[in-house]
C-alpha positions in Angstrom: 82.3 95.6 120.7 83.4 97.8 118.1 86.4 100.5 118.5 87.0 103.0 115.9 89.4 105.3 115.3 90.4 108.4 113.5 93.6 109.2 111.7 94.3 112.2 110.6 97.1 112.9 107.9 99.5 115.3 106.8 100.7 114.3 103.0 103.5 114.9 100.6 102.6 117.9 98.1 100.3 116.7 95.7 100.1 113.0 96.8 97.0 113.5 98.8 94.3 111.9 97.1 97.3 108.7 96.5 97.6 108.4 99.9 94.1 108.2 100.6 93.1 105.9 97.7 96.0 103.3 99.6 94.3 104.0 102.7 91.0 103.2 101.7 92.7 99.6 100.6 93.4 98.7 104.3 90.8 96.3 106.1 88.5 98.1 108.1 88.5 101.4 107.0 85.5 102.2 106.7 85.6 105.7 105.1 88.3 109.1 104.2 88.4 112.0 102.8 90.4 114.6 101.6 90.1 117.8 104.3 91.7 121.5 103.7 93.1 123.0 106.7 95.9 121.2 109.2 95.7 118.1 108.1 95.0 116.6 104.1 93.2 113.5 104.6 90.7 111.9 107.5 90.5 108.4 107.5 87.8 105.8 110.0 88.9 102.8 110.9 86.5 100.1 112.8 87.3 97.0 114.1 86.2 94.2 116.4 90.0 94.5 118.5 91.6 97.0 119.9 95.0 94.9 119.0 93.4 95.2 115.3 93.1 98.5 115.3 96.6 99.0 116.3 97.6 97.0 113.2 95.7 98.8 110.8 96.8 102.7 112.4 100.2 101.5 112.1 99.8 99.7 107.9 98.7 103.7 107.6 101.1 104.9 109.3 103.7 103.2 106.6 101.9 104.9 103.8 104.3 106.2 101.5 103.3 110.3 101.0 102.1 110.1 105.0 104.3 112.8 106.2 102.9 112.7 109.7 99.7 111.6 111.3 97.4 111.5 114.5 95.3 108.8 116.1 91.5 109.6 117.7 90.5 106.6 119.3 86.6 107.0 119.9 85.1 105.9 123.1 
């Protein structure tokens, strides 16, 4: 089974396309962007585990220039 997940990103001023580039270096993340609106970057994350998964939201999560982020768990 495969469980993705969403994170979406608030970043320091100017540090956006940083912060995704980092993200984009993390196992299973599969694709980002940079988005205009709420939030500066979407990231998608797909793994085989759920525990995975957990491990690779919270290696974002410790992103320097992540201000603040939120976690869609598709299903």
């Amino acid at each position: 089974m495969v469980f993705t997940a969403f994170v979406l990103g608030v970043c320091q001023i100017g540090k956006e396309r940083e912060v995704l580039e980092r993200c984009l270096g993390v196992k299973g993340v599969v694709e980002g962007t940079v988005v205009f609106g709420e939030y500066d970057i979407i990231v998608k994350i797909q793994t085989q585990d759920v525990k995975e998964l957990s491990k690779r939201v919270e290696e974002i999560r410790r992103i320097e220039g992540l201000l603040r982020s939120a976690t869609l768990i598709s299903i």
